[in-house]
Structures are given as C-alpha cells and as structure tokens.
N, CA, C and O atoms as a DFTB+ gen file, in Angstrom:
292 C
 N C O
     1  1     168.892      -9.922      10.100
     2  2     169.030      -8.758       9.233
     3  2     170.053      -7.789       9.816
     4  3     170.271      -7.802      11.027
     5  1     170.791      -6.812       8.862
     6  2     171.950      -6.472       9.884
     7  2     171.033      -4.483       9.537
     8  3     169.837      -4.312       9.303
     9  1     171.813      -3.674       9.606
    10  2     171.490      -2.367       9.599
    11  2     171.525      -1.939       8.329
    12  3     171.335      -0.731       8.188
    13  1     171.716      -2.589       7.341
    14  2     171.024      -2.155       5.462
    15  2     169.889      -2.454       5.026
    16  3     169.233      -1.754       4.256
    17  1     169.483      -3.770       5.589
    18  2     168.683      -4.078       5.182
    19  2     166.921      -4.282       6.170
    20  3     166.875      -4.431       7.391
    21  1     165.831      -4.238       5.373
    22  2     164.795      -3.796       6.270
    23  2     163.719      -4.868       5.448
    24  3     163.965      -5.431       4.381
    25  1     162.847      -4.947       6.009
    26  2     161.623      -6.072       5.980
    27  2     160.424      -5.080       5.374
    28  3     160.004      -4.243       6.173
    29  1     159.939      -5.089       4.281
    30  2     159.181      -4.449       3.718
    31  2     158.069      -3.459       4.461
    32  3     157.879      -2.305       4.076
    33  1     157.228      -4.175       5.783
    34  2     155.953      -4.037       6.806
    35  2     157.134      -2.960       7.886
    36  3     156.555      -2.188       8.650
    37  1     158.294      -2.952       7.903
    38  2     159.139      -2.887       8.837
    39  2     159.027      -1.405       7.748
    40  3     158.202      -0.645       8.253
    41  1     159.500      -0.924       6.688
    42  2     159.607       0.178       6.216
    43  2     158.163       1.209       5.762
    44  3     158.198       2.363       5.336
    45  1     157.053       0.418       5.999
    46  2     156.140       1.119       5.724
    47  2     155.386       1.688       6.828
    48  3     154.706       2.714       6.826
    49  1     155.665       0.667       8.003
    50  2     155.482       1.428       9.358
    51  2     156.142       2.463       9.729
    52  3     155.676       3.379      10.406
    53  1     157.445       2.373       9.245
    54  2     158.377       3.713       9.747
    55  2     157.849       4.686       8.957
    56  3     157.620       5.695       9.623
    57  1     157.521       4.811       7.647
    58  2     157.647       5.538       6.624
    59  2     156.142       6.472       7.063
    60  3     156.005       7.681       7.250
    61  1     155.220       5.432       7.120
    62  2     153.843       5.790       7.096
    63  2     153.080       5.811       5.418
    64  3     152.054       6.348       4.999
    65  1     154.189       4.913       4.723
    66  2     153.344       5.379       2.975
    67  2     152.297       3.999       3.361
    68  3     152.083       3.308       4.357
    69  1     151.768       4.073       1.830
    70  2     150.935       3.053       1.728
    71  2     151.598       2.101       0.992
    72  3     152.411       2.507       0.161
    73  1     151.407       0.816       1.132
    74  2     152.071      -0.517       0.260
    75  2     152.185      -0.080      -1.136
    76  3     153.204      -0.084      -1.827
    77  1     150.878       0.336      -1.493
    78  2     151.303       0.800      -2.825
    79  2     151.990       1.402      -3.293
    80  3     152.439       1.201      -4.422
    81  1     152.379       2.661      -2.287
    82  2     153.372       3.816      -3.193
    83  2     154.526       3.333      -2.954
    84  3     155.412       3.477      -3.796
    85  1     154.872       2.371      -1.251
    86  2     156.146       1.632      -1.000
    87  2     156.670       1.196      -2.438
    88  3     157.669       1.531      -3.075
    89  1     155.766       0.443      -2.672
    90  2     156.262      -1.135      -4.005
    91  2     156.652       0.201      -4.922
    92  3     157.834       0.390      -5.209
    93  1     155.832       0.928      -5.277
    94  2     156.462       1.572      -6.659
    95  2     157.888       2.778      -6.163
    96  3     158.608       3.312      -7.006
    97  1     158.011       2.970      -4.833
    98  2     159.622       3.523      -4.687
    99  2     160.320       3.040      -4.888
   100  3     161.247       3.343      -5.640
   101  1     160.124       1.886      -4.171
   102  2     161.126       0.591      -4.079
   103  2     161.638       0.267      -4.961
   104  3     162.857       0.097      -4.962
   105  1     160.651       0.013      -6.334
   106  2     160.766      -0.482      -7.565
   107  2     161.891       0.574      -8.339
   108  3     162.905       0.356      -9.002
   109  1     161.252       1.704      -7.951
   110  2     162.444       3.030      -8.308
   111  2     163.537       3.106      -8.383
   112  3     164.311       3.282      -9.323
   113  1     163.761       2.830      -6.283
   114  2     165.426       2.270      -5.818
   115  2     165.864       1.256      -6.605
   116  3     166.737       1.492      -7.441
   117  1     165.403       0.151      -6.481
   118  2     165.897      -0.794      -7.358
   119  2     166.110      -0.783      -8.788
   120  3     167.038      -1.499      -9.164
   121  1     165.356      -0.022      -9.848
   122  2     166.098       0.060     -10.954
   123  2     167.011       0.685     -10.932
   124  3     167.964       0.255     -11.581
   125  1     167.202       2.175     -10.083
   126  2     168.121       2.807     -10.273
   127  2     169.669       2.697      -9.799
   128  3     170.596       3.503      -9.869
   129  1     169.536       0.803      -9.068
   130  2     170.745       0.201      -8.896
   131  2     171.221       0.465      -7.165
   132  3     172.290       0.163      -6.634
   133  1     169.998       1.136      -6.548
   134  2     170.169       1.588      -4.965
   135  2     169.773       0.710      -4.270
   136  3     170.489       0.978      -3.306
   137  1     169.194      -0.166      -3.939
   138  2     168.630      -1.329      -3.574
   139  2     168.067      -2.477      -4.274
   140  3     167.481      -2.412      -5.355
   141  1     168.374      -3.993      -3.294
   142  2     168.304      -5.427      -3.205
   143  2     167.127      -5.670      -2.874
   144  3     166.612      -5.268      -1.831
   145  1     166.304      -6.696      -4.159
   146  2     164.830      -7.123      -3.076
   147  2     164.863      -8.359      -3.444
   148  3     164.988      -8.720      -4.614
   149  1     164.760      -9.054      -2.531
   150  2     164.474     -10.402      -1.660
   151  2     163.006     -10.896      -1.356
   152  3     162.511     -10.789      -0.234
   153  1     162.405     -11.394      -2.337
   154  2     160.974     -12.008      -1.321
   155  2     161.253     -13.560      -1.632
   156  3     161.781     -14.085      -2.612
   157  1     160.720     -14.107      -0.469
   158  2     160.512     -15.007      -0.172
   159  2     159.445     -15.597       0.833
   160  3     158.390     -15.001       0.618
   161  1     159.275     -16.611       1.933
   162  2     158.020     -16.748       2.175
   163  2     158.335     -17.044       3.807
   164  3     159.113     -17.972       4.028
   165  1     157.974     -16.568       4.562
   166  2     157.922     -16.786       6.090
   167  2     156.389     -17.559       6.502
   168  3     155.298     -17.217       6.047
   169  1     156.633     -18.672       7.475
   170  2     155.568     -18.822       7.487
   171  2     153.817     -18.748       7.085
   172  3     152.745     -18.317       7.509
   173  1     154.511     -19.602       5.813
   174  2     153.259     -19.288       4.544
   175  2     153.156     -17.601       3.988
   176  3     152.515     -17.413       2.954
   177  1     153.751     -16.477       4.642
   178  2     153.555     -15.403       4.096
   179  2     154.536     -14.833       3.486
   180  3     155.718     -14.963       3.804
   181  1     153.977     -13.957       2.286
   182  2     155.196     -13.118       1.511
   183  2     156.618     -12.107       2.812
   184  3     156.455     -11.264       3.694
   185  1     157.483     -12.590       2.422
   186  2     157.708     -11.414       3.130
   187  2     159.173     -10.996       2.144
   188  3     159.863     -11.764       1.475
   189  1     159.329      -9.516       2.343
   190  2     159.925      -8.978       1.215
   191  2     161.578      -8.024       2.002
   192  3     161.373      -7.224       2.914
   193  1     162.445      -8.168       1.708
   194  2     163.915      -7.714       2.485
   195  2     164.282      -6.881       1.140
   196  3     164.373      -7.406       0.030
   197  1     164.506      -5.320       1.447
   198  2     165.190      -4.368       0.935
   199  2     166.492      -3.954       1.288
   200  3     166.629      -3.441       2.399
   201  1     167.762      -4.117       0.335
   202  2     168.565      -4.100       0.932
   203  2     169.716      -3.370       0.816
   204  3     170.775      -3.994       0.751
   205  1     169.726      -1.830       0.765
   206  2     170.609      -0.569       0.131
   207  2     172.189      -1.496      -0.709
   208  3     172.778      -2.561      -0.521
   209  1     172.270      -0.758      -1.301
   210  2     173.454      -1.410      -2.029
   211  2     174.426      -0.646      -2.350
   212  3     174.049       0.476      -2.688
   213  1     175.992      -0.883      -2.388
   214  2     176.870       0.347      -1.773
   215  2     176.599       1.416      -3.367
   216  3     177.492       2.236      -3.150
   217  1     176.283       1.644      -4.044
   218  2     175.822       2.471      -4.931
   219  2     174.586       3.618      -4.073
   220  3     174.465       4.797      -3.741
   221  1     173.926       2.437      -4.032
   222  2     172.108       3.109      -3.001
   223  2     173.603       3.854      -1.462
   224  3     173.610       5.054      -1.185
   225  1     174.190       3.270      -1.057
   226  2     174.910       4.460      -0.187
   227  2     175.568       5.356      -0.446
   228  3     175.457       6.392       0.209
   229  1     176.245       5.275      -1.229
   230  2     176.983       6.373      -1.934
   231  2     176.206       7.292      -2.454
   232  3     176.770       8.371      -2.639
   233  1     175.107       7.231      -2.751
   234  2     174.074       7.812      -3.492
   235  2     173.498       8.895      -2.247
   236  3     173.542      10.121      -2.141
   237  1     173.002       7.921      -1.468
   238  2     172.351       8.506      -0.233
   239  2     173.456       9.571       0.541
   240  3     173.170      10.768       0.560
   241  1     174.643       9.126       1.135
   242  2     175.571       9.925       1.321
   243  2     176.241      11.341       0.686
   244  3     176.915      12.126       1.354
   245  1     175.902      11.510      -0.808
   246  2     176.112      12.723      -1.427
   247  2     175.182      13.700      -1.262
   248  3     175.371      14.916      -1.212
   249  1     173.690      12.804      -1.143
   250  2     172.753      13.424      -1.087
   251  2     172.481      14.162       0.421
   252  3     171.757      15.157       0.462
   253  1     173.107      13.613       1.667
   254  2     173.026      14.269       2.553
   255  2     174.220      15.453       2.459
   256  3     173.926      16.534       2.970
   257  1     175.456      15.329       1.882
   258  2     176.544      15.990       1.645
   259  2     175.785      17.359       1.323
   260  3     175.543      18.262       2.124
   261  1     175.402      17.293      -0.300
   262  2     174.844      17.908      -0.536
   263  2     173.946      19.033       0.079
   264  3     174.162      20.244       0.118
   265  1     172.547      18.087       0.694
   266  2     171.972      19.075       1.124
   267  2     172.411      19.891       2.700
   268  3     171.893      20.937       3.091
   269  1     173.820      18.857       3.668
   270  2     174.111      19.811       4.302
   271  2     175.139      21.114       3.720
   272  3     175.289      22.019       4.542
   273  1     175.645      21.236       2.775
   274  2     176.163      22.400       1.808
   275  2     174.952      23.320       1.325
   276  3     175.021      24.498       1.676
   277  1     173.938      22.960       0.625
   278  2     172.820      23.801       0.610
   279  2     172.350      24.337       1.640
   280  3     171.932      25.449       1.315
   281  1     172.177      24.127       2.818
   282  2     171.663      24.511       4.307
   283  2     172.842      24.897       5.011
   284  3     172.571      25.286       6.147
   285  1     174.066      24.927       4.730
   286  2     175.197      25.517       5.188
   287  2     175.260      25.391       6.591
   288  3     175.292      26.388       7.312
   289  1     175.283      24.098       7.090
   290  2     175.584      23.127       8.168
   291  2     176.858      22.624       8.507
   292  3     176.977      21.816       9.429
C-alpha cells in the first residue's frame, strides 16, 4: 500500500469511529468521487483498501487552504 491508500481496520483505529459510521463516510467519500474502495479477501477475511483519488486531494487540499485563510495562518 503506498501513502493514499489505507486498509479499512487501519482507518478506524486511527480515527476511533465505529465500523458503522466508518462504512457510511466512506460511502460519502466515495460517491462524492473522493475515494477508491477495494474489498477483497485476505486470508479468508474481508478486507477493504480506501484509496483518496486526485479529486478526494484536491478536495482535501482546498479544504486545508481554506481553513488556514479562515484561521489566518
């Protein structure tokens, strides 16, 4: 995996949400064309790869733009 992309268990540990509210962000990012999802199966188990997409960066990047202009940083 390189530095876009993250392993589903891998983002909910960082995050601290619950699977549930994960799947329905995720689902969010992804319609709204910001992220790639990938499941497939690792050793008999689901495992699921999210994967920002240069839209989902560009996106993310204005949004820090942004709020360092609002906070006048």
């Amino acid at each position: 995996m390189s530095l876009v992309e993250a392993e589903f268990t891998y983002i909910r540990e960082k995050t601290g949400a619950t699977a549930g509210n994960l799947s329905v962000q995720i689902e969010k990012l992804k319609k709204a064309g910001y992220v790639e999802v990938n499941k497939s199966f690792k050793d008999n188990y689901p495992l699921t790869v999210c994967k920002i997409t240069a839209q989902g960066r560009e996106a993310f990047e204005k949004y820090v733009k942004d709020l360092k202009s609002y906070l006048k940083v």
